[in-house]
N, C-alpha and C positions, 0 to 999 in steps of 0.2 A: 504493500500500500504506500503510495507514496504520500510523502510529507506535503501538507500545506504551508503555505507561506505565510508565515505569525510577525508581525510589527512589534516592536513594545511600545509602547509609550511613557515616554519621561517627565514626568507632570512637573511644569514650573509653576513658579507664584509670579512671574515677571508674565503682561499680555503680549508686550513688543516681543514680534517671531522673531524679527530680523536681529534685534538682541541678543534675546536667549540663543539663535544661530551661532553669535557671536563671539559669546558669553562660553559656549557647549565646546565649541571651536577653542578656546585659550586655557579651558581647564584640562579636554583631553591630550593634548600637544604637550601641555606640564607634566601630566600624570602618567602620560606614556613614557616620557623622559625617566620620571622616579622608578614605573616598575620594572623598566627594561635594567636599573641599575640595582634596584634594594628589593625586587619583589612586590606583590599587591600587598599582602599582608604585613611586611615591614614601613610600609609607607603609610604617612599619616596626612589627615586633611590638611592637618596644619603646613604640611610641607607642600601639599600642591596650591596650598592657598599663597604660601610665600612666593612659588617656584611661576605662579599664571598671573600674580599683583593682581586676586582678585581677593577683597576681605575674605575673610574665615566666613562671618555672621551673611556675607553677601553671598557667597557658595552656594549656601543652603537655600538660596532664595530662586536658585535654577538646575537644581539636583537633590535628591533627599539624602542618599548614599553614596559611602564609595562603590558600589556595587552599580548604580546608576553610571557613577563616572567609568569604570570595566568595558559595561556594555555599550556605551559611547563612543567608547575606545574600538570596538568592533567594529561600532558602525560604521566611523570614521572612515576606518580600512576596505568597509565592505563598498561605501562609495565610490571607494578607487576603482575599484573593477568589475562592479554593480554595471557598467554602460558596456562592456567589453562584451561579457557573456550573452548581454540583452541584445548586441546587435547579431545574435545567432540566431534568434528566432526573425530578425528584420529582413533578413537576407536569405531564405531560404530557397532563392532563384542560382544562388552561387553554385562555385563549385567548393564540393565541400572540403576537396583536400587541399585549396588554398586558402579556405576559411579556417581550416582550422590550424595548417601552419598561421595564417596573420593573427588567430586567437592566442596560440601558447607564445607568440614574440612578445607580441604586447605586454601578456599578463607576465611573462618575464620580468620584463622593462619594468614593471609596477612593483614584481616580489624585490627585485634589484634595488629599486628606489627606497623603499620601506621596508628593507630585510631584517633592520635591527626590530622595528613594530610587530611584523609578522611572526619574528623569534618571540617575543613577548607574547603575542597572542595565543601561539600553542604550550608555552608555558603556565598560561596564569587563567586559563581557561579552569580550568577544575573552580575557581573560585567564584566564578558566576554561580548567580541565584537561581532557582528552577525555572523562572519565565524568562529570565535574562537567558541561559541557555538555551531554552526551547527557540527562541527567537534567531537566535544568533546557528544553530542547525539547520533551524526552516531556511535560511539564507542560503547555508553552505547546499542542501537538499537542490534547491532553487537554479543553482548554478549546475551541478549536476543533472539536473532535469532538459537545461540546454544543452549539454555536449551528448547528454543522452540521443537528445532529437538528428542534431548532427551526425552522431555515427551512424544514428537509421538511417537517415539518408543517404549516407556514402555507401551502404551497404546495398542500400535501394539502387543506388546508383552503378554499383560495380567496381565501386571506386575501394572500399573496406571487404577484408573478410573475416566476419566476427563472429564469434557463437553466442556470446553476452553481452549485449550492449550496454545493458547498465552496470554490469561489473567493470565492464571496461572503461565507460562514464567515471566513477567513482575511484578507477585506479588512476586516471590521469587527475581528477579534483587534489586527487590526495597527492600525489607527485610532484606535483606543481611547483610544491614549496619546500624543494627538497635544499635550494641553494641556501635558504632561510637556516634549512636544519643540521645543513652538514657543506654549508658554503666554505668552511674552514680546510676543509678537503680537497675543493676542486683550486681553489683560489693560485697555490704554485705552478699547478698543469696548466690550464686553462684560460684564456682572455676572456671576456663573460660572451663575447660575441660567436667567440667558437664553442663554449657551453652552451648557448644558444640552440646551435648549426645542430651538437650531438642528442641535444634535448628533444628536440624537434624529429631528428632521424630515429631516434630510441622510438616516440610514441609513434607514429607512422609505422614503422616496420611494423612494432605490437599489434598494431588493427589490421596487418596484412595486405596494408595499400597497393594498389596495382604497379607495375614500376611504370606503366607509361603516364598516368598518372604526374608523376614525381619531375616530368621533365618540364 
């Protein structure tokens, strides 16, 4: 059964959206800072209050918790590449084994730019609250549900030869951020650009692409 896509909502006391935008924006940017350095749980408000120059007493006036700020923290991230995976279902006139190399470049380019946030996030994930989680899955679900559609297609196409599309969906969601998790390894061998080039040839072969295809 697949996952529905769940929102949270983060209730302010402040009406101005463009604000509290603002506002959500200066605290996550601090607080990612702290946990990628001291952990979610060693970090204190006080210190994202110091670290974003937004009062203490004012915090609370556009977050309840630090658990709030976490999932903020997710969100953040999930914006980065929220528009990526979305243009897979935009585009389903494409060919999809050039959609989906220009998918995994990009969303490179994004884990590359924010690899220290992304390490953070698979760390300190256990500490989300059950809605926060649940919400922050339905996302991860979400995107998977795109690459899902895509394999079908290329498989529809002639382009893929897969036995499980959604296995194979979920094995590239999960891959994705492996420079995140074990960047420390490729970093002497590899320029990111020809990480890139092998990342890219790794998942293709995996789905059994055609070679003509590929040219």
């Amino acid at each position: 059964m697949k996952r529905k896509f769940v929102a949270k909502k983060v209730v302010s006391r402040v009406a101005n959206e463009e604000l509290v935008a603002k506002r959500h924006e200066q605290i996550v940017r601090a607080a990612g800072e702290l946990f990628s350095k001291k952990g979610f749980h060693a970090t204190t408000m006080r210190e994202i209050s110091s670290s974003s120059g937004i009062n203490l007493s004012y915090i609370y006036k556009y977050v309840a918790s630090k658990d709030d700020i976490l999932y903020l923290f997710y969100e953040y991230l999930h914006k980065q590449w929220h528009p990526i995976y979305q243009s897979l279902s935009e585009s389903e006139n494409e060919n999809p084994v050039d959609q989906l190399k220009n998918f995994l470049r990009l969303f490179l380019e994004i884990i590359h730019k924010f690899i220290d946030e992304i390490l953070t996030m698979y760390t300190e994930c256990r500490h989300l609250e059950r809605d926060s989680l649940y919400a922050v899955l339905s996302q991860e679900s979400e995107m998977v549900e795109a690459i899902e559609k895509l394999i079908v297609r290329g498989v529809n196409k002639g382009s893929f030869k897969v036995k499980d599309s959604f296995m194979a969906a979920n094995f590239i969601q999960y891959i994705i951020v492996i420079e995140a998790l074990r960047g420390w390894n490729f970093r002497d061998r590899y320029t990111f650009n020809r990480f890139v080039d092998l990342f890219i040839d790794l998942v293709l072969n995996a789905l059994g692409m055609r070679e003509e295809d590929n040219e």
